[in-house]
C-alpha positions as CSV (number, residue, x, y, z in Angstrom):
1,X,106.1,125.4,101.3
2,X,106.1,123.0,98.5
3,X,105.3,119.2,98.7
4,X,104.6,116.5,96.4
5,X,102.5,113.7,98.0
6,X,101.8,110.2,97.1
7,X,99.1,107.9,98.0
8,X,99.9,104.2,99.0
9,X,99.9,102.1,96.0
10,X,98.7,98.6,97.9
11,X,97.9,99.3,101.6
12,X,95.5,96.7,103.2
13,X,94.7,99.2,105.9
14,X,92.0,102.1,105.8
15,X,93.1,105.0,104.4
16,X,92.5,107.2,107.9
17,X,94.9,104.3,109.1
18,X,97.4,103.9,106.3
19,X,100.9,105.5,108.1
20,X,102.5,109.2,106.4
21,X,105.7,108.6,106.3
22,X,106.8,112.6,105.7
23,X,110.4,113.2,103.4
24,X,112.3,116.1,104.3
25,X,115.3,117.9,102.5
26,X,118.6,116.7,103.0
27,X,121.0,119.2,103.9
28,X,121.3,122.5,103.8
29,X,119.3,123.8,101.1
30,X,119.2,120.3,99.3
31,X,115.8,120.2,97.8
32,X,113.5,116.6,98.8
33,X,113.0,115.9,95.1
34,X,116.2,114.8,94.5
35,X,115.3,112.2,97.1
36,X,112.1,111.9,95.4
37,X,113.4,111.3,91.7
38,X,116.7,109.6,92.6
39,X,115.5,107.0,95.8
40,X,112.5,106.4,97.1
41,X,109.6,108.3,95.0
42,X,107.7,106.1,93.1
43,X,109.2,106.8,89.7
44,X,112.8,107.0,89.2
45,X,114.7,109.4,87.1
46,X,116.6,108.4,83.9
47,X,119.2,110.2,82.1
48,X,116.8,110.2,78.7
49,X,114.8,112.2,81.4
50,X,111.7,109.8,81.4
51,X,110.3,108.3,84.7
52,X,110.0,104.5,84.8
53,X,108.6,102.6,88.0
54,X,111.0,102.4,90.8
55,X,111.2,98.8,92.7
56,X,112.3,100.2,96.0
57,X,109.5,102.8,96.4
58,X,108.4,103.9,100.1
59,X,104.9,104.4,99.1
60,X,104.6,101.1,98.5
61,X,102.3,100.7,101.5
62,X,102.6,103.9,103.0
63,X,101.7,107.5,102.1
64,X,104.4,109.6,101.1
65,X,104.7,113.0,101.6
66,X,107.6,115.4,100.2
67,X,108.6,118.5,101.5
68,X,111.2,121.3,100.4
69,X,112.5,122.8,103.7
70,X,113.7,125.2,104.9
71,X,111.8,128.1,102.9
72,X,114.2,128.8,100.1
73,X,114.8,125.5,99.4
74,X,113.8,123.6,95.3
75,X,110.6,124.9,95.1
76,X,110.1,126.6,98.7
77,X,110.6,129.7,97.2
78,X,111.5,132.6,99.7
79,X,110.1,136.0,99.1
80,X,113.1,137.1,100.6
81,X,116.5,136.6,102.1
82,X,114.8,137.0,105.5
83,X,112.4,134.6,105.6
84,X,115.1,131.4,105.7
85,X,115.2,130.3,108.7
86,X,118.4,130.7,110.5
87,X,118.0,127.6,113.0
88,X,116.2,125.0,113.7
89,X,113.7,125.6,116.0
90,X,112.8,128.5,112.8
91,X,112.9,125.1,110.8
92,X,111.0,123.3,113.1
93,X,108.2,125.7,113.2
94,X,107.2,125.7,109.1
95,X,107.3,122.3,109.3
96,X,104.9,122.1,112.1
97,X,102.7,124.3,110.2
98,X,103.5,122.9,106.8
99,X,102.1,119.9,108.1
100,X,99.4,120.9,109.7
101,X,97.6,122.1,106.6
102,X,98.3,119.4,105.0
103,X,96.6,117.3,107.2
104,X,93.5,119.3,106.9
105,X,93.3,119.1,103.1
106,X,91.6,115.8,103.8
107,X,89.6,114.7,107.1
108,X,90.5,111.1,106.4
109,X,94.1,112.1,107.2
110,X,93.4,113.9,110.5
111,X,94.6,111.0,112.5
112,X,97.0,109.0,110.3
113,X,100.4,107.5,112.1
114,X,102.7,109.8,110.8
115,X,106.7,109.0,110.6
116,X,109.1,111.8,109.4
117,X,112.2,111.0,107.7
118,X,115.3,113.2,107.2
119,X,119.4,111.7,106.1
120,X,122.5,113.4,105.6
121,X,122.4,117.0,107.6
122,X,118.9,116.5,107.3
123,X,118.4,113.8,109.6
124,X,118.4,116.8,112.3
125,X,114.8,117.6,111.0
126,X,113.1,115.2,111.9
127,X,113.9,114.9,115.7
128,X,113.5,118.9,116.3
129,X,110.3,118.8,114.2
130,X,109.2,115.8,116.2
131,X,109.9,117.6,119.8
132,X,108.0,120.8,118.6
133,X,105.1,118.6,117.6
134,X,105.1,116.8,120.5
135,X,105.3,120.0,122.7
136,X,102.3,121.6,120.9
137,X,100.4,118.2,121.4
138,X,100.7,118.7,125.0
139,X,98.9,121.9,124.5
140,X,95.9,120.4,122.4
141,X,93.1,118.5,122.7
142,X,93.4,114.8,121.7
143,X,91.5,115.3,118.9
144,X,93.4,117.9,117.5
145,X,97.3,116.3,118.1
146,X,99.4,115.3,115.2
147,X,99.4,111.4,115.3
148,X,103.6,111.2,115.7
149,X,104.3,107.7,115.9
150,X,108.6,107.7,115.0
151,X,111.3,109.7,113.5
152,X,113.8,107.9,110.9
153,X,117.3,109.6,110.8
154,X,119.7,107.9,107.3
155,X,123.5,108.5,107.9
156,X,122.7,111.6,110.6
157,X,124.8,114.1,110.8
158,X,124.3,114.4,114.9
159,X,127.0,115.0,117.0
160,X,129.6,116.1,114.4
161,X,132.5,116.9,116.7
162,X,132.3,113.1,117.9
163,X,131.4,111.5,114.2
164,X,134.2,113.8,112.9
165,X,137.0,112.3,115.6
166,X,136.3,108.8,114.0
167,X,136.6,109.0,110.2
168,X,140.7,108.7,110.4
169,X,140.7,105.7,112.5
170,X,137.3,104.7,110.1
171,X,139.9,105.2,107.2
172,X,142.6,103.7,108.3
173,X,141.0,100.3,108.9
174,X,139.5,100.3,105.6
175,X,142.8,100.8,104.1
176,X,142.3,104.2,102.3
177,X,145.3,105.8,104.8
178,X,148.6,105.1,106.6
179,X,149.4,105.5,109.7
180,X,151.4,109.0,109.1
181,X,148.1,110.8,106.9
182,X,145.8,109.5,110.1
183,X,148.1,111.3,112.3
184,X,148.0,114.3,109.9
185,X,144.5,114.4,109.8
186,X,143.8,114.2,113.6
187,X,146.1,116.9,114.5
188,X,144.0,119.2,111.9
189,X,141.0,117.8,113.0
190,X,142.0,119.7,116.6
191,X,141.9,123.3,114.9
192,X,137.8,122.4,114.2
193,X,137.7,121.2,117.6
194,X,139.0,124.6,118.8
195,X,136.7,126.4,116.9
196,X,133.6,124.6,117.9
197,X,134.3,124.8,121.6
198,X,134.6,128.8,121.4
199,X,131.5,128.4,119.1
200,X,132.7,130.1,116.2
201,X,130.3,127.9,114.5
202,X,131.1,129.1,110.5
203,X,134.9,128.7,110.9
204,X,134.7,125.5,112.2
205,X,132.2,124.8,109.9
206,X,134.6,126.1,107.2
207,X,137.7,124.6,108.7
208,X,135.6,120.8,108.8
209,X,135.2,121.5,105.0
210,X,139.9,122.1,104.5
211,X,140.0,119.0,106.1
212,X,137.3,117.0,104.2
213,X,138.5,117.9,101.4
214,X,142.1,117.0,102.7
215,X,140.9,113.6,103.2
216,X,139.0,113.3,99.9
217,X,142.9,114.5,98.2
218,X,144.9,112.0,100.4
219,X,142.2,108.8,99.5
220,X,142.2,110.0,95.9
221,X,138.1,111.1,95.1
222,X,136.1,113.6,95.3
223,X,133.3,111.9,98.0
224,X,133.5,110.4,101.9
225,X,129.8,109.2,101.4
226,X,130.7,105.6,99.8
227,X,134.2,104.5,100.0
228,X,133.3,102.0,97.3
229,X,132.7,104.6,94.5
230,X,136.0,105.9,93.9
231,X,134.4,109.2,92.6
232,X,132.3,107.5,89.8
233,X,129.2,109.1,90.7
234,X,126.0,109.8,88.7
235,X,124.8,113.2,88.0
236,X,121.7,112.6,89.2
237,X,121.7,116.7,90.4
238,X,122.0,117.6,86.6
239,X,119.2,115.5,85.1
240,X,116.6,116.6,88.1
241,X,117.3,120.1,87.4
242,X,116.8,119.7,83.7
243,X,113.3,117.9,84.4
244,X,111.7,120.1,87.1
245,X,112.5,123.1,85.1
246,X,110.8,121.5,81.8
247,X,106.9,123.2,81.4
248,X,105.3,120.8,81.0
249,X,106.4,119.4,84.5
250,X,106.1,122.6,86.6
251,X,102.7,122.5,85.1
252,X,102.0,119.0,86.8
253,X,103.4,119.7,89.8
254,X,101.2,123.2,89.9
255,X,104.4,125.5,90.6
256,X,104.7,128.8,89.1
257,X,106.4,128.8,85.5
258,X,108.5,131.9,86.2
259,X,110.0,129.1,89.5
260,X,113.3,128.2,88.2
261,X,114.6,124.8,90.1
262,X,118.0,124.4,91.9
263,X,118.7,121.7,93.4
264,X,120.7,123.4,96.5
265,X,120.8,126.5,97.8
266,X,123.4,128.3,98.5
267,X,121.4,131.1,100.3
268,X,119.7,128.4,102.9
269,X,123.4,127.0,102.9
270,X,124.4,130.2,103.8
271,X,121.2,131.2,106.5
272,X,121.8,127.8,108.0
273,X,125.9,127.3,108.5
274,X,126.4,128.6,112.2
275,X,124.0,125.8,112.7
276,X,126.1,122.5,110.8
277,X,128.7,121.9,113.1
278,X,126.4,122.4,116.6
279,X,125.3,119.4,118.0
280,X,121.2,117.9,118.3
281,X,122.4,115.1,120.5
282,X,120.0,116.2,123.0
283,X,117.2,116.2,120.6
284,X,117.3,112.4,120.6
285,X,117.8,111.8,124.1
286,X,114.6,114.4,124.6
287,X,112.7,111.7,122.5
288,X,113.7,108.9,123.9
289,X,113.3,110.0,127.6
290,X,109.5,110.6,126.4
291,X,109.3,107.3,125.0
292,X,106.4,107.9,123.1
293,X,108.1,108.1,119.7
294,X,110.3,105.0,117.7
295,X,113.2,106.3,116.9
296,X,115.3,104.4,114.1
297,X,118.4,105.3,113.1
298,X,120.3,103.9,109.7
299,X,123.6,103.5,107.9
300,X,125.2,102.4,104.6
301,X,128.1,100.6,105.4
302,X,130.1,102.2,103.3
303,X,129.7,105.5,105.2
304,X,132.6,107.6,105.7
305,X,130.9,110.3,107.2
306,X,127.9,109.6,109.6
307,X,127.9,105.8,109.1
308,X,127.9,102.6,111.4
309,X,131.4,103.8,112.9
310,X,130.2,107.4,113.4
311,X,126.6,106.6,114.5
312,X,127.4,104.6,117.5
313,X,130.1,107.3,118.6
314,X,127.6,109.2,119.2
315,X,125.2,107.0,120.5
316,X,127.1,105.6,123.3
317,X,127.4,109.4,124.4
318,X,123.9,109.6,125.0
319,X,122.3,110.2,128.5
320,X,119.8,108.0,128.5
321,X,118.5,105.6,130.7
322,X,118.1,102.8,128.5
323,X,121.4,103.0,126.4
324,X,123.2,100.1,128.7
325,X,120.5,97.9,127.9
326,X,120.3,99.4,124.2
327,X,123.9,98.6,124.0
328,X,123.7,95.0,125.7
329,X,120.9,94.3,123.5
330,X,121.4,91.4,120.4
331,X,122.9,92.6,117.5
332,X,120.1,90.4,115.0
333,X,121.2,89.3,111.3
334,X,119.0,90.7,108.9
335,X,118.1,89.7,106.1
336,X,115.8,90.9,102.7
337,X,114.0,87.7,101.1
338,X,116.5,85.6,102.2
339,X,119.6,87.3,101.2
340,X,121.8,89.2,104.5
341,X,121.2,92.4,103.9
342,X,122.5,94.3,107.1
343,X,122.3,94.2,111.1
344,X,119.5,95.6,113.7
345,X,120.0,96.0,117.4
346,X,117.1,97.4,119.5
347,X,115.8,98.5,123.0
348,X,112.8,99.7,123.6
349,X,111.7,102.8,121.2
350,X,115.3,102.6,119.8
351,X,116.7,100.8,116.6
352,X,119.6,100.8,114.5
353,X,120.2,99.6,111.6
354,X,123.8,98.8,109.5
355,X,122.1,98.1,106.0
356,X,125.2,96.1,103.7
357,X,126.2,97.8,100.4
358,X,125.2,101.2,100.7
359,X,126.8,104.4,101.3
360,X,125.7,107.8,102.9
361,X,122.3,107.7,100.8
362,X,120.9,103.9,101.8
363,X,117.8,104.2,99.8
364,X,119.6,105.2,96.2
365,X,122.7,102.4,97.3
366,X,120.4,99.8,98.6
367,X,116.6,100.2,97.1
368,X,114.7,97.1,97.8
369,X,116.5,96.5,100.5
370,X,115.8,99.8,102.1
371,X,111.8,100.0,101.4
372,X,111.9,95.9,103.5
373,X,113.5,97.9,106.6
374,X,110.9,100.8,106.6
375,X,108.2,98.7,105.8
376,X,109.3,96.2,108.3
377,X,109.8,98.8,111.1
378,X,106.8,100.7,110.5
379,X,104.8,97.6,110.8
380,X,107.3,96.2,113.6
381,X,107.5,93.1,111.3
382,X,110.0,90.0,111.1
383,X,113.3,90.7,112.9
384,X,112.0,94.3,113.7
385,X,108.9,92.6,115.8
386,X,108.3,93.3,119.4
387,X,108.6,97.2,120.0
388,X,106.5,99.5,121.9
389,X,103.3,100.8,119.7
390,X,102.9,104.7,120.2
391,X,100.4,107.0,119.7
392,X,100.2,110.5,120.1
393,X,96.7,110.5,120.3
């Protein structure tokens, strides 16, 4: 599997203590180096295609560890068809082992606090991967468990039957419909239920899509993700694919020059569909029953499709025994070197966070901002202070 790993540029802490945070591919079959270039690496992307420094880095004080999953995915190459993974729990597994050796290519990092981050579709990574790691700790000797401190899930596409029921009431109080296209779109939006509850997981999957694309017609552009863009989005697909398939950076990266780069696949798309419109609700609840893992959850504002609105559908669905306190619990103003920069309400290993002026993709709407909240959480600093500190070892 392929990664791309960063060191911390300014940690105070020893390196064997210095937290991992761990990337993973957006979804399905969006390669991490998007995220990498585009967000939160430490050198962003231009359309000249040169790299210059990138404010809002995550390795600021952390390591940061890049992965292409599932197998097939940017530079994962597959051998074959057959080896994508056709769930999660397939997913999970690579990653596990993905992981794993990477761990060992240093002893230094053998015990690091590791925190694995997934957004978008992706956002189901990292609670599976955490559960299977968790499972095999119980099996292993202290000193050989994976040091999983939290998950972080951007804009999470979770429960989609219940984030899905929201976005025509979501669009009507932003303005972007009447009355008569929210009707429209909820009766649709019943054909999708239907489907899901019979499990014919690709039709609804492919009936979700008709009506997305029904919405996207009846507001006027061609993305939910930021309601703010109007369809004026950058190309940022087109320049990574022109740079990672250049020589002279295959060469850097050490990837085989006969690699060709896409940034999606539609073959993982493909391997992976049955499994987009299932829910991983459970997943989350799994964790926090353990309560041994922080679990913070995140949305751009602006988020059409698994934002604020969508995210705490789901959420107050959860059976968990701390969600009436999690729910009672004070909704703190947030703010980024004295500017508001978004919302955080938390109980016990469970945050959320509404970060202002982003969309679907927080860290490429709100940069700086962004890198203070995982900083701030990973550290439990300022107004994310006072949690439970885990370790899995």
């Amino acid at each position: 599997m392929f990664y791309a790993f960063y060191e911390a540029q300014s940690s105070t802490l020893p390196l064997s203590k210095t937290p991992l945070l761990i990337w993973l591919s957006g979804g399905p079959g969006s390669s991490s180096m998007t995220t990498n270039l585009n967000a939160v690496g430490p050198w962003l992307l231009t359309e000249s295609l040169t790299l210059e420094p990138n404010p809002g880095a995550w390795n600021k004080l952390f390591g940061l560890l890049f992965l292409d999953n599932p197998i097939g995915t940017g530079f994962s190459i597959a051998s074959s068809p057959q080896e994508i993974p056709t769930d999660l729990e397939g997913v999970a597994k690579h990653l596990y082992v993905a992981i794993t050796r990477f761990l060992r290519l240093d002893p230094v990092y053998k015990h690091r606090p590791i925190y694995i981050v997934g957004q978008s579709y992706g956002g189901r990574y990292p609670t599976t991967t955490a559960n299977f790691i968790l499972k095999r700790n119980a099996e292993l000797h202290p000193s050989q468990r994976m040091n999983l401190v939290g998950v972080a899930i951007g804009d999470g596409l979770i429960e989609p039957l219940t984030q899905i029921a929201t976005i025509p009431t979501n669009a009507y109080y932003v303005g972007l419909i009447n009355e008569k296209q929210k009707s429209e779109l909820e009766k649709d939006e019943l054909e999708v239920v239907r489907l899901t509850q019979i499990q014919n997981w690709n039709e609804a999957d492919t009936e979700w899509t008709s009506v997305k694309e029904q919405i996207q017609n009846m507001v006027g552009w061609d993305s939910l993700s930021d309601f703010t863009l109007r369809g004026n989005l950058v190309n940022y697909l087109a320049w990574d694919t022109q740079f990672l398939n250049m020589a002279e950076v295959k060469k850097a990266l050490g990837v085989n020059q006969s690699f060709v780069f896409e940034p999606k696949s539609s073959e993982v798309r493909t391997a992976l569909q049955a499994d987009i419109m299932k829910s991983v609700k459970f997943r989350v609840e799994e964790l926090l029953r353990i309560n041994t893992t922080r679990v913070l959850l995140y949305q751009g504002q602006y988020d059409l499709l698994a934002g604020p609105v969508q995210t705490d559908a789901w959420v107050k669905t959860m059976k968990w025994e701390g969600l009436e306190d999690f729910q009672n619990a004070e909704r703190k103003i947030w703010k980024v070197n004295g500017e508001l920069a978004g919302y955080v309400q938390q109980w016990e290993s469970l945050t959320s966070v509404v970060v202002l002026g982003a969309g679907h993709a927080v860290p490429l709407g709100q940069p700086v901002n962004a890198q203070a909240m995982i900083q701030d959480w990973v550290l439990q600093r300022g107004t994310f202070g006072n949690l439970p500190s885990f370790s899995s070892i």
